[in-house]
N, CA, C and O atoms as CSV, one atom per row, in Angstrom:
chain,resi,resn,atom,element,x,y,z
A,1,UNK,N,N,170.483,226.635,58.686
A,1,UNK,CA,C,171.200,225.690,59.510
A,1,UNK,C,C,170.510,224.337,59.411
A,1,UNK,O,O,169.289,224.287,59.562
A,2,UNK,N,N,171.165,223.319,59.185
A,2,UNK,CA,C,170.620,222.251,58.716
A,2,UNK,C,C,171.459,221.239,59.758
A,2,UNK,O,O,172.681,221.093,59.793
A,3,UNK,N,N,170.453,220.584,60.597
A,3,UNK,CA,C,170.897,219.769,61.639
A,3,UNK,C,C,169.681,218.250,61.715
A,3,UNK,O,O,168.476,218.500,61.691
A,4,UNK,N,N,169.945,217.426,61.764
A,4,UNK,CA,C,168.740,216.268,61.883
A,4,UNK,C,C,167.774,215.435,62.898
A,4,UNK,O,O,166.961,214.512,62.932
A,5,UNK,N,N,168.747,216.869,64.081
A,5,UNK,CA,C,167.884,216.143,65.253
A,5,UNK,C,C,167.016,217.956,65.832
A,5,UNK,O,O,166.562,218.163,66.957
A,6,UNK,N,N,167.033,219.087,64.534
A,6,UNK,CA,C,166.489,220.200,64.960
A,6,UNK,C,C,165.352,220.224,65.405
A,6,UNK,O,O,165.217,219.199,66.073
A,7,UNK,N,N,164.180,220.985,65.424
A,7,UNK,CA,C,162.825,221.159,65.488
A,7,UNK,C,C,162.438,221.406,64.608
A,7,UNK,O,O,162.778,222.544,64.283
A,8,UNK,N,N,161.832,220.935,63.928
A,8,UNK,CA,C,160.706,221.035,62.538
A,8,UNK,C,C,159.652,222.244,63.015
A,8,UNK,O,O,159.316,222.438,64.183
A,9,UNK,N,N,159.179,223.063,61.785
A,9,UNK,CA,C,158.197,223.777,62.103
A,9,UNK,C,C,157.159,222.743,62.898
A,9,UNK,O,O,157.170,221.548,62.601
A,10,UNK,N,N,156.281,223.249,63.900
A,10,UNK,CA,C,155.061,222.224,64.457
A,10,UNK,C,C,155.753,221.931,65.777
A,10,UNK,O,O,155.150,221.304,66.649
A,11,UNK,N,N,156.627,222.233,65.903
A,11,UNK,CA,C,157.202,221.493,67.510
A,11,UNK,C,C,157.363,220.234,66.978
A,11,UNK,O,O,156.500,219.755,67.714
A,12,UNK,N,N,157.828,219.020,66.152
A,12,UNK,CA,C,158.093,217.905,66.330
A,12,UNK,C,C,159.675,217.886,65.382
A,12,UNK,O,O,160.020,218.590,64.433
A,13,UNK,N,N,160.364,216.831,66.063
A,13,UNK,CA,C,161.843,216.401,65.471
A,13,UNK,C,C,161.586,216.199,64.249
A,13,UNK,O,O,160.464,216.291,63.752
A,14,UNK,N,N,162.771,215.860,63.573
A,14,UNK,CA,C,162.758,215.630,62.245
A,14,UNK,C,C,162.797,213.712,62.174
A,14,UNK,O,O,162.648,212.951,61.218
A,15,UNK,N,N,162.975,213.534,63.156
A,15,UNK,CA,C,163.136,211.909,63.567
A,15,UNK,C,C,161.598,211.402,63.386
A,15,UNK,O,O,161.479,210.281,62.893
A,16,UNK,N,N,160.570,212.009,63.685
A,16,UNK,CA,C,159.660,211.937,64.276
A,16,UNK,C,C,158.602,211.489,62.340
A,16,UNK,O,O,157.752,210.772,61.813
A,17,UNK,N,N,159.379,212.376,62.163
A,17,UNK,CA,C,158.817,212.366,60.032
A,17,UNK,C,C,159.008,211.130,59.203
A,17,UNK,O,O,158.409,210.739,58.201
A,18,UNK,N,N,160.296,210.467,60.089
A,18,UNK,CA,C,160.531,209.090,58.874
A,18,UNK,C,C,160.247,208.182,59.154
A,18,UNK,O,O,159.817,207.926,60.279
A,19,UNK,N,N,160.430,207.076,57.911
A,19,UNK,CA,C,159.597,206.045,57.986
A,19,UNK,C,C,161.030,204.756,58.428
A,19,UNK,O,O,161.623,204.130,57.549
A,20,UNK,N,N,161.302,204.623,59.783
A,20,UNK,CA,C,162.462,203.813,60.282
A,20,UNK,C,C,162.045,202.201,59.683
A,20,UNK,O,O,161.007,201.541,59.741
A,21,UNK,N,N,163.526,201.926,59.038
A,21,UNK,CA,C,163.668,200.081,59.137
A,21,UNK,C,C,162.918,199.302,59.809
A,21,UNK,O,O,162.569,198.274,59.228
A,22,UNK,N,N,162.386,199.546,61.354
A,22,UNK,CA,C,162.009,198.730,61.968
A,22,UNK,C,C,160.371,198.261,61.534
A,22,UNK,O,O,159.867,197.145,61.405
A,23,UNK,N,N,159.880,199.474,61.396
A,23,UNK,CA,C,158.438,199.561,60.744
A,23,UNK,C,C,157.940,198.851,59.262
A,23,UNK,O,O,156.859,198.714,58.689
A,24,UNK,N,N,159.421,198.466,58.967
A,24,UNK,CA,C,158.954,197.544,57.567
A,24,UNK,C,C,158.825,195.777,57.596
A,24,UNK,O,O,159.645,194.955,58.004
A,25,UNK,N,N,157.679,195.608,57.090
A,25,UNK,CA,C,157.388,194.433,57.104
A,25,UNK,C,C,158.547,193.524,56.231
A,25,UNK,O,O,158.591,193.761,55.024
A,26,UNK,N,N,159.242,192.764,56.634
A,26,UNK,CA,C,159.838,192.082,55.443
A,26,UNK,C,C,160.312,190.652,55.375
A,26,UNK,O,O,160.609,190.314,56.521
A,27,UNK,N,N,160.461,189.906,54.728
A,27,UNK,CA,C,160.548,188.898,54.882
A,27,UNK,C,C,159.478,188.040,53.808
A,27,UNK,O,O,158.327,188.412,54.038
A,28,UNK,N,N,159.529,187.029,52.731
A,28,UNK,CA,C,158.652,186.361,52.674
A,28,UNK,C,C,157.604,185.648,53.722
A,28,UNK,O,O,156.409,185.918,53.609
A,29,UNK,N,N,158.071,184.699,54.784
A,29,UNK,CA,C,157.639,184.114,55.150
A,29,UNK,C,C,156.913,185.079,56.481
A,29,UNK,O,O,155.887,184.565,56.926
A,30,UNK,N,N,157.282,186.230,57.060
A,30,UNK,CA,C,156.330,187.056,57.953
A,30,UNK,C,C,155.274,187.804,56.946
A,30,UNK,O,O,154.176,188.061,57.441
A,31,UNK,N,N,155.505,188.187,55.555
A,31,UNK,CA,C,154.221,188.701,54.837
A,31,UNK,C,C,153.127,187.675,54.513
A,31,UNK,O,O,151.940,187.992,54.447
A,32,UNK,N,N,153.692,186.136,54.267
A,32,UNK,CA,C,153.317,184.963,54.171
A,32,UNK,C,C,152.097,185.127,55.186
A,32,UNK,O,O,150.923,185.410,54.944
A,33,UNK,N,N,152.878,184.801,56.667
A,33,UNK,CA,C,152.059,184.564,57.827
A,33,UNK,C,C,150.797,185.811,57.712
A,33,UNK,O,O,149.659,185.343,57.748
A,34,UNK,N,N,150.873,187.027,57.606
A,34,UNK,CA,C,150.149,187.674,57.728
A,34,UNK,C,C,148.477,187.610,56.658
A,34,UNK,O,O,147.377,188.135,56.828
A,35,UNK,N,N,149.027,186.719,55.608
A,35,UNK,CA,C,147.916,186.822,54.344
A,35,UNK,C,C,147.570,185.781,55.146
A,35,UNK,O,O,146.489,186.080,55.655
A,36,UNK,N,N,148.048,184.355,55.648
A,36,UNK,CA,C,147.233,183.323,55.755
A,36,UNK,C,C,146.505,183.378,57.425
A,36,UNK,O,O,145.686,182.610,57.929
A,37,UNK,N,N,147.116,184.492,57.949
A,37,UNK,CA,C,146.016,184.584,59.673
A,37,UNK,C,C,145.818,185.819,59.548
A,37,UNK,O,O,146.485,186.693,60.101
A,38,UNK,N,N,144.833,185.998,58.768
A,38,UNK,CA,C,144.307,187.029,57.987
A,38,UNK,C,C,143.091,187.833,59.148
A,38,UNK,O,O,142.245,187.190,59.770
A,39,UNK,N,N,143.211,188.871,59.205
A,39,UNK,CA,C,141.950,189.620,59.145
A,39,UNK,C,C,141.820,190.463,57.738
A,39,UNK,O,O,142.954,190.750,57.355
A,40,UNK,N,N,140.901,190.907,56.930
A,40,UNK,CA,C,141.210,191.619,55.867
A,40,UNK,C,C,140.331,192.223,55.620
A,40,UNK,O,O,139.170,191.817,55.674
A,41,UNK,N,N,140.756,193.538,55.231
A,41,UNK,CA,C,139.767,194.531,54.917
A,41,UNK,C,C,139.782,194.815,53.433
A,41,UNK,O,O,140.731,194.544,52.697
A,42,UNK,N,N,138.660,195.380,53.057
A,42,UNK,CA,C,139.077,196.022,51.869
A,42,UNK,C,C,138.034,197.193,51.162
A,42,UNK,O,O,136.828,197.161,51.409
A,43,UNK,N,N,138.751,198.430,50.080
A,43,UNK,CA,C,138.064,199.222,49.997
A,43,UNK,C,C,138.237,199.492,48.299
A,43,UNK,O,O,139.107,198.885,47.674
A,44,UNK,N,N,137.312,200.469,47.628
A,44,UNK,CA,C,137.934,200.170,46.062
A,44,UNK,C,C,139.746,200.680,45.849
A,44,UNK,O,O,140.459,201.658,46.077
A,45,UNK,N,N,139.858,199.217,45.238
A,45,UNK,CA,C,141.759,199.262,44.798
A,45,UNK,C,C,142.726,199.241,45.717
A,45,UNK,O,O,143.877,199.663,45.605
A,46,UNK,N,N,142.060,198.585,46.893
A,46,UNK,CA,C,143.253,198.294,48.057
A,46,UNK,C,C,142.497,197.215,48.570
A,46,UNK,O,O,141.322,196.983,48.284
A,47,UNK,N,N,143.086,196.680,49.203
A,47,UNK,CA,C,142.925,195.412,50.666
A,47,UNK,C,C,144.005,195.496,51.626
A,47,UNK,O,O,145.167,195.245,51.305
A,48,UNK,N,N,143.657,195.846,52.813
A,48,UNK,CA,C,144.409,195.523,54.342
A,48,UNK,C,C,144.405,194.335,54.831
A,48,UNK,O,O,143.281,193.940,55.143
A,49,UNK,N,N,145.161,193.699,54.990
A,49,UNK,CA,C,145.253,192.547,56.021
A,49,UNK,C,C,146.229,192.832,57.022
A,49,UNK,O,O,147.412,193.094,56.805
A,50,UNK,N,N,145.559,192.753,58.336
A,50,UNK,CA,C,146.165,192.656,59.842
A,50,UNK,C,C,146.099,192.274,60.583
A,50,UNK,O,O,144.992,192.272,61.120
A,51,UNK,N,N,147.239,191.621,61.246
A,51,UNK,CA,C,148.072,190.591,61.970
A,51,UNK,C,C,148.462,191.187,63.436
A,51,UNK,O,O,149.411,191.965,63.332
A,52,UNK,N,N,147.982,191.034,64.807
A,52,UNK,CA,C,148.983,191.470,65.429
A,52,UNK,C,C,150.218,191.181,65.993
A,52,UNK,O,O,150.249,189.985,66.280
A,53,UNK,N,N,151.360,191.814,66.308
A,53,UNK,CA,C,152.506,191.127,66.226
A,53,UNK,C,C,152.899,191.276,67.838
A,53,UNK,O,O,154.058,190.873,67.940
A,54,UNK,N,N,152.449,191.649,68.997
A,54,UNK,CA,C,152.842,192.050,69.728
A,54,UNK,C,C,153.982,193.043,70.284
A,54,UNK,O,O,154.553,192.981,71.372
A,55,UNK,N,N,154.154,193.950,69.276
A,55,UNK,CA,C,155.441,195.090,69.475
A,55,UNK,C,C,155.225,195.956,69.566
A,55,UNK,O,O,154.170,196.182,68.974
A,56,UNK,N,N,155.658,196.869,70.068
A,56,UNK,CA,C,155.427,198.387,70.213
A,56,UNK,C,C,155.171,199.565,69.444
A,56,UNK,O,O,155.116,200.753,69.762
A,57,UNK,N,N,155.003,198.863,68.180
A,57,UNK,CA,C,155.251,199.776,66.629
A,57,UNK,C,C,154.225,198.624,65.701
A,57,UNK,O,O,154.039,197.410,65.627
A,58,UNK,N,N,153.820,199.660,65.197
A,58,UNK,CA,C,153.374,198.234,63.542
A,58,UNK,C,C,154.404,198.379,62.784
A,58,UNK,O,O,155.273,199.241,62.916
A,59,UNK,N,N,154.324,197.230,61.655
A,59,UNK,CA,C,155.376,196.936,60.665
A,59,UNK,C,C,154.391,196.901,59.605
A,59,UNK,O,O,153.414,196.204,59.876
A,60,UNK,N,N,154.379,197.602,58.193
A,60,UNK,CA,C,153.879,197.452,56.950
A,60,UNK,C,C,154.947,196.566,56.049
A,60,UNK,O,O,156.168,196.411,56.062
A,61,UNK,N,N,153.638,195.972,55.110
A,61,UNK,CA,C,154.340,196.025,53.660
A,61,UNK,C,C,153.457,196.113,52.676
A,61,UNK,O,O,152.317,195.653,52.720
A,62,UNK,N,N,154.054,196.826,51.574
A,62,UNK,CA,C,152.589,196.933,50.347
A,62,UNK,C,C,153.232,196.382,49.429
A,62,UNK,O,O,154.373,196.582,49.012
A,63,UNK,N,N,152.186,195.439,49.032
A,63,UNK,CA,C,152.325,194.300,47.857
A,63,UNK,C,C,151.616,194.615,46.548
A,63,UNK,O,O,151.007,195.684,46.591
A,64,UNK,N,N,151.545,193.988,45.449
A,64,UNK,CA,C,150.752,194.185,44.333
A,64,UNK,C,C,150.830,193.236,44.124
A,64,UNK,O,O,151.653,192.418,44.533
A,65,UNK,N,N,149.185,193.004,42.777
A,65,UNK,CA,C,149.204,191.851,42.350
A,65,UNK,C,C,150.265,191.984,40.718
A,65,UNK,O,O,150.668,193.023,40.196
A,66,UNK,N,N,150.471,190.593,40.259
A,66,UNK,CA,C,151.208,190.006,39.312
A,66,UNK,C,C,151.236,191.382,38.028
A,66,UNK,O,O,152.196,191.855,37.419
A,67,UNK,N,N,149.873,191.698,37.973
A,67,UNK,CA,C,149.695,192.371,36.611
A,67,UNK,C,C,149.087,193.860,36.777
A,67,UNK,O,O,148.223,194.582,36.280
A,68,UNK,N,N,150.163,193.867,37.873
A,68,UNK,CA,C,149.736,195.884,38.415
A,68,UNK,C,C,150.671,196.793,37.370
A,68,UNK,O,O,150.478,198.009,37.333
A,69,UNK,N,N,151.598,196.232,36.596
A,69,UNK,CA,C,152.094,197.014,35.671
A,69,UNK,C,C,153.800,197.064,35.416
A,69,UNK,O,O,154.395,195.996,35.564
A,70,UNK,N,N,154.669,198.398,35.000
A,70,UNK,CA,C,155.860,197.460,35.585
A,70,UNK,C,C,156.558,198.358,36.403
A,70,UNK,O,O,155.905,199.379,36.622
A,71,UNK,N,N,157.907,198.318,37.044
A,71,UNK,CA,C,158.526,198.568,37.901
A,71,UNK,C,C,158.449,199.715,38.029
A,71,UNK,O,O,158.358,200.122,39.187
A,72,UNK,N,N,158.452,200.370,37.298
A,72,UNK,CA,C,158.451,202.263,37.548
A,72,UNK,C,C,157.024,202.532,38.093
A,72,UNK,O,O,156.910,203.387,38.972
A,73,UNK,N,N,155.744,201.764,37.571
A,73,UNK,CA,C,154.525,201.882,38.091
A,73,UNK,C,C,154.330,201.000,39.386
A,73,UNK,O,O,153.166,201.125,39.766
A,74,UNK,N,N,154.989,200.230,40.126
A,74,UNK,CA,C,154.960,200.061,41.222
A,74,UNK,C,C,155.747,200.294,42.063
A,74,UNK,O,O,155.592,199.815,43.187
A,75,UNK,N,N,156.999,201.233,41.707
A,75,UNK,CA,C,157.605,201.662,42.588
A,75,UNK,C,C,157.018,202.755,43.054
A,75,UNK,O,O,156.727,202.894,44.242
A,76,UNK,N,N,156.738,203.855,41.907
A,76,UNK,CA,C,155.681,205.173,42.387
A,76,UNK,C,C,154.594,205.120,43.045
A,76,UNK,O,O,154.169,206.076,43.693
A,77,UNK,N,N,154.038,204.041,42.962
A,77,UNK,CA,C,152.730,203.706,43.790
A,77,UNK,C,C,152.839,203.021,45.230
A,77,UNK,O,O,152.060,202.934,46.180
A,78,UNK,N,N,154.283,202.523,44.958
A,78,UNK,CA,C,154.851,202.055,46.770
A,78,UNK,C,C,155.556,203.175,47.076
A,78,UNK,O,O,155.964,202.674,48.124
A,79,UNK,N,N,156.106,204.356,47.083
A,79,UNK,CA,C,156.314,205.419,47.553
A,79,UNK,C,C,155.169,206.510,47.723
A,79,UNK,O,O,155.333,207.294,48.657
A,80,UNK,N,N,153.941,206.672,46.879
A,80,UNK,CA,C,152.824,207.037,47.342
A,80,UNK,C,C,151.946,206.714,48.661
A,80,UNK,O,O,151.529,207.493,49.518
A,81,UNK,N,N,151.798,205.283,48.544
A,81,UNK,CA,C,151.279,204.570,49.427
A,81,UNK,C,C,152.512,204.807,51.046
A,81,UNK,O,O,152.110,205.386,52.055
A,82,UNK,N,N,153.809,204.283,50.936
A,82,UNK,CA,C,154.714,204.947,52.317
A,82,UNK,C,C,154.478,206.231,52.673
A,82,UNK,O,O,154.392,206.501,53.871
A,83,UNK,N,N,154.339,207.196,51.728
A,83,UNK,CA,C,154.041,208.111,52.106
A,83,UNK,C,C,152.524,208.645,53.116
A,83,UNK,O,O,152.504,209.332,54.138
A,84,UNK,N,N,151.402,208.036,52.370
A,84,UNK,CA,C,150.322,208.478,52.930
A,84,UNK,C,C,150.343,207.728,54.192
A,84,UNK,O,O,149.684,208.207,55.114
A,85,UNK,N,N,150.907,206.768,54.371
A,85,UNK,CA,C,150.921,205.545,55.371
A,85,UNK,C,C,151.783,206.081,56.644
A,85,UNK,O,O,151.498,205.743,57.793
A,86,UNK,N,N,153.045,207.093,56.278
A,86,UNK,CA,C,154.121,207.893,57.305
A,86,UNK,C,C,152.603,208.693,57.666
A,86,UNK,O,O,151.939,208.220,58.588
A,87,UNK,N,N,152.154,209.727,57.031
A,87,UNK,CA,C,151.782,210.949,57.438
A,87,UNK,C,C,150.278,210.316,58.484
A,87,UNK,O,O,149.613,211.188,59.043
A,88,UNK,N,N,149.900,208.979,58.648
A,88,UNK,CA,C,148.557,208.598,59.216
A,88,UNK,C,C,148.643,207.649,60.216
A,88,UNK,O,O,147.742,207.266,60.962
A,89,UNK,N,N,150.255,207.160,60.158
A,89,UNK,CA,C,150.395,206.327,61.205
A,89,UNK,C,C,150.708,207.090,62.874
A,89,UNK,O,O,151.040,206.458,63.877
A,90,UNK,N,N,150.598,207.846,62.830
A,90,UNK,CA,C,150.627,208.062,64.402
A,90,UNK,C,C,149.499,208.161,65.377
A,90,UNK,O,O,149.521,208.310,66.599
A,91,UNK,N,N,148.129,207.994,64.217
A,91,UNK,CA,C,146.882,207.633,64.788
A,91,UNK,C,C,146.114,206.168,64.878
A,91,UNK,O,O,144.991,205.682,65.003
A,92,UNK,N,N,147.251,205.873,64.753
A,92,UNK,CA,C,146.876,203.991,64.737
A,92,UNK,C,C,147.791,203.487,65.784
A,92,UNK,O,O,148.985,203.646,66.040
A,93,UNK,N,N,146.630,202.701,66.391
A,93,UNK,CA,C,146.806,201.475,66.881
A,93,UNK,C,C,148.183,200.801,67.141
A,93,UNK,O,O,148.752,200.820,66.050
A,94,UNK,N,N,149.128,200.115,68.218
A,94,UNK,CA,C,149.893,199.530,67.568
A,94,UNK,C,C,150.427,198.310,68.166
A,94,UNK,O,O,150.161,197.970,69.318
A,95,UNK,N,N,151.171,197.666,67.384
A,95,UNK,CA,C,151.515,196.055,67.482
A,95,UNK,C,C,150.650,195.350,66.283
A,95,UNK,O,O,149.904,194.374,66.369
A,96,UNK,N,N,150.872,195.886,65.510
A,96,UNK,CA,C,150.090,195.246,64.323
A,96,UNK,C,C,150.954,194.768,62.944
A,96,UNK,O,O,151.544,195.729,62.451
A,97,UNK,N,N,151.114,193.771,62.371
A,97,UNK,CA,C,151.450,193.400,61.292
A,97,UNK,C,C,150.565,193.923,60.037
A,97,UNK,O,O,149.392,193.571,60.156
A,98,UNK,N,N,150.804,194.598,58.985
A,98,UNK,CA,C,149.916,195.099,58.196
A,98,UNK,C,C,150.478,194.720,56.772
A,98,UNK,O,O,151.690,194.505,56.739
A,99,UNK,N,N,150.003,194.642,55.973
A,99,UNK,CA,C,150.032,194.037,54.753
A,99,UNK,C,C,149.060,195.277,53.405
A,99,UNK,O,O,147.914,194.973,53.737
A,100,UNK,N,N,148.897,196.169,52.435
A,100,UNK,CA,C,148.361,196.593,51.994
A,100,UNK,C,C,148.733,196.230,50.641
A,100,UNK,O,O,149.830,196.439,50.122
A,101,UNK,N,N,147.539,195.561,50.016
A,101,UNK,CA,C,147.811,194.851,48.605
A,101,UNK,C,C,147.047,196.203,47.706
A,101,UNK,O,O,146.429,196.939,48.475
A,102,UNK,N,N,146.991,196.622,46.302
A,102,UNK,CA,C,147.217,197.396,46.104
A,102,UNK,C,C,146.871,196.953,44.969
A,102,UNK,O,O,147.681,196.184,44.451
A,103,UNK,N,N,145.807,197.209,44.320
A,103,UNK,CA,C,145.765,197.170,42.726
A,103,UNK,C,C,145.710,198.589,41.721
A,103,UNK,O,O,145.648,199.784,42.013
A,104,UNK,N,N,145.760,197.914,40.499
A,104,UNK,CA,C,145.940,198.933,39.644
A,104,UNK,C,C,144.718,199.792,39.247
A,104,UNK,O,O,143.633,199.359,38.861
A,105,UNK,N,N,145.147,201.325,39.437
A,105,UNK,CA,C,144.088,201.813,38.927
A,105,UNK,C,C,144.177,203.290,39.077
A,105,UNK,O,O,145.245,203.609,38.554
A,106,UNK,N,N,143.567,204.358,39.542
A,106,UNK,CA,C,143.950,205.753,39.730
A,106,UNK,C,C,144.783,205.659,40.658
A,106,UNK,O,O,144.426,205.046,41.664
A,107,UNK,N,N,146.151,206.241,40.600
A,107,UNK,CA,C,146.630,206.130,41.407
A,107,UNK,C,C,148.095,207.736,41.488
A,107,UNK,O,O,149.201,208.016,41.027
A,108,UNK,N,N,146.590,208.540,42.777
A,108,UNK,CA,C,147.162,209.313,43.352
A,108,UNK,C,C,147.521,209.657,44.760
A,108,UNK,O,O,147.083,208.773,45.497
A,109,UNK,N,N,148.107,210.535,45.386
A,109,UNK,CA,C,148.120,210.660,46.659
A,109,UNK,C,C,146.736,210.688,47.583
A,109,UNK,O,O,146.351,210.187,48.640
A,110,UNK,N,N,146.334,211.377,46.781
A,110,UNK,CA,C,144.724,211.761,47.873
A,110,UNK,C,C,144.087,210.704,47.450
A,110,UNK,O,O,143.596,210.442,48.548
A,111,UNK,N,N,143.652,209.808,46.717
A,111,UNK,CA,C,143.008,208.520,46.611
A,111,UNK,C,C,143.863,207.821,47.524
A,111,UNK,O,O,143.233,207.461,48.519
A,112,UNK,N,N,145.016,207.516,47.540
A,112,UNK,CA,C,145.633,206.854,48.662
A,112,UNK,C,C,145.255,206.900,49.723
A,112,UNK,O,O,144.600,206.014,50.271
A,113,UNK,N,N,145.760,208.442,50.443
A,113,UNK,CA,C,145.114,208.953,51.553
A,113,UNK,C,C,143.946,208.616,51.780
A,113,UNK,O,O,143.890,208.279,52.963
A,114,UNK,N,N,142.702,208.494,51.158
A,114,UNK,CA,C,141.494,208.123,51.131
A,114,UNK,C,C,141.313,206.348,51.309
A,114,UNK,O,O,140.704,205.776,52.213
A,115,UNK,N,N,141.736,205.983,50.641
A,115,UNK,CA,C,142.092,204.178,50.666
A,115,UNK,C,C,142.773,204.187,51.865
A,115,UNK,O,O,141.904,203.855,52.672
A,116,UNK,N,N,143.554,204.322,52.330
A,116,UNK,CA,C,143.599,204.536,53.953
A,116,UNK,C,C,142.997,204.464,54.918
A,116,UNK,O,O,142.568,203.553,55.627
A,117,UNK,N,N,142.973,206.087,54.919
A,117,UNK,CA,C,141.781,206.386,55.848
A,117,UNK,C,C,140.577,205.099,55.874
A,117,UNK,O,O,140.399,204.275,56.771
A,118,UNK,N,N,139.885,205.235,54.654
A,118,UNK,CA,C,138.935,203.822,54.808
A,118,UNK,C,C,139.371,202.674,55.069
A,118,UNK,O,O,138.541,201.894,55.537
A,119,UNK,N,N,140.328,202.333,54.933
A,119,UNK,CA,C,140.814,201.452,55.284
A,119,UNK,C,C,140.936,200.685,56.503
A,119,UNK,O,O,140.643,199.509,56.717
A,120,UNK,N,N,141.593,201.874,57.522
A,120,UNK,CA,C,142.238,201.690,59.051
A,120,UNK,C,C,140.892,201.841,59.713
A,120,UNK,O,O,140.653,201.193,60.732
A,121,UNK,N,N,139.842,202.804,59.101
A,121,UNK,CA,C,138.492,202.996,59.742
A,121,UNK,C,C,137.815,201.508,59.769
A,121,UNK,O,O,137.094,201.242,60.730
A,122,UNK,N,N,137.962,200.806,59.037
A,122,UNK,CA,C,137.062,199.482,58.809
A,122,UNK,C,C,138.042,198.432,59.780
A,122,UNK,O,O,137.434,197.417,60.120
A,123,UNK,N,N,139.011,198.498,60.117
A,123,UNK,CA,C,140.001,197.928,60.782
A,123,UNK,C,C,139.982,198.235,62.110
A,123,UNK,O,O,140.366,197.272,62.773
A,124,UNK,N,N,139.651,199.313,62.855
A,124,UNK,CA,C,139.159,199.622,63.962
A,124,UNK,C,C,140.513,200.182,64.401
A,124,UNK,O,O,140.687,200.522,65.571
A,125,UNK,N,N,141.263,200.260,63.681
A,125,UNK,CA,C,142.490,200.352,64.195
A,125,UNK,C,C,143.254,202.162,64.601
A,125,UNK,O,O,144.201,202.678,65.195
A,126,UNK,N,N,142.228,202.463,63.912
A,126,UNK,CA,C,142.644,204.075,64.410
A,126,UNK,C,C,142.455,204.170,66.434
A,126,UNK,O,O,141.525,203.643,67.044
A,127,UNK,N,N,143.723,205.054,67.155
A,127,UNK,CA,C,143.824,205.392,68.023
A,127,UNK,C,C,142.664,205.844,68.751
A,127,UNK,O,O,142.049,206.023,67.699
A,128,UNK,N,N,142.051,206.093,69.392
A,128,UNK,CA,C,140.524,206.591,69.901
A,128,UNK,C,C,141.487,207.613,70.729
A,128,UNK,O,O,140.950,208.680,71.025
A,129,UNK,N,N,141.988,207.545,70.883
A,129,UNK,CA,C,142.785,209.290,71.936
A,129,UNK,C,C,143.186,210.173,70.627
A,129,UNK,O,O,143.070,211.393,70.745
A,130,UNK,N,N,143.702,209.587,69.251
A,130,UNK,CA,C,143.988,210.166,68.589
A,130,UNK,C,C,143.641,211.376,67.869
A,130,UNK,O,O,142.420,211.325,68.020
A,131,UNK,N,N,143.848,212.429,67.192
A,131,UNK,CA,C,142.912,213.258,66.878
A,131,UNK,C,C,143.382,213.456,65.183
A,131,UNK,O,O,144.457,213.832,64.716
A,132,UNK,N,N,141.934,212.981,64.407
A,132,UNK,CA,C,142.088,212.979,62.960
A,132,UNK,C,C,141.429,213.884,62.242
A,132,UNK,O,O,140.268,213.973,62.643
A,133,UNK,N,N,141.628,214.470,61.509
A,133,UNK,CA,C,141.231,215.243,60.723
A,133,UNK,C,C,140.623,215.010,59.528
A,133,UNK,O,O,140.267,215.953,58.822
């Protein structure tokens, strides 16, 4: 039986799994603002920069530089990166503008996950009620 507002194994909705419109950073000129009132972190083959926005949710966007490769290699690596970014955001912080620039280089899920994790850790931005694994 296939319904979209069922219960997922775990006790949580299926609502609860995706990554909603609202949460995306977009716009030139709001990714703009965020590089130039910068806080920025960075770890090997990523950099965070974060902005807070005052909202109830953060908003991402992951960028690359000019010569990260071509479209098929940065689309897979911006669906890697949404991905590890869905499964870690409910232990962060929120009202934050986030920005994750993204260079070329190994690029798998669990290095992601890992570029993350270090990431949000250096950012302070992980939840302190939260519980991470």
């Amino acid at each position: 039986m296939k319904t979209g507002s069922s219960i997922a194994e775990g006790g949580e909705s299926r609502s609860d799994f995706r990554f909603p419109r609202k949460e995306k950073l977009k716009g030139k000129d709001a990714i703009r603002e965020v590089f130039s009132r910068k806080r920025s972190f960075s770890c090997p083959g990523a950099k965070l920069f974060a902005l807070g926005n005052g909202l109830p949710y953060n908003r991402i966007a992951f960028a690359f530089p000019r010569k990260f490769g071509n479209a098929v290699g940065r689309n897979r690596s911006r669906r890697l990166s949404r991905e590890a970014y869905r499964q870690l955001r409910n232990g962060l912080q929120k009202g934050y503008d986030l920005v994750l620039l993204i260079y070329p280089g190994r690029d798998n899920f669990f290095v992601r996950m890992n570029q993350l994790t270090e990431l949000f850790s250096r950012a302070g931005l992980w939840n302190s009620t939260a519980s991470r694994e």
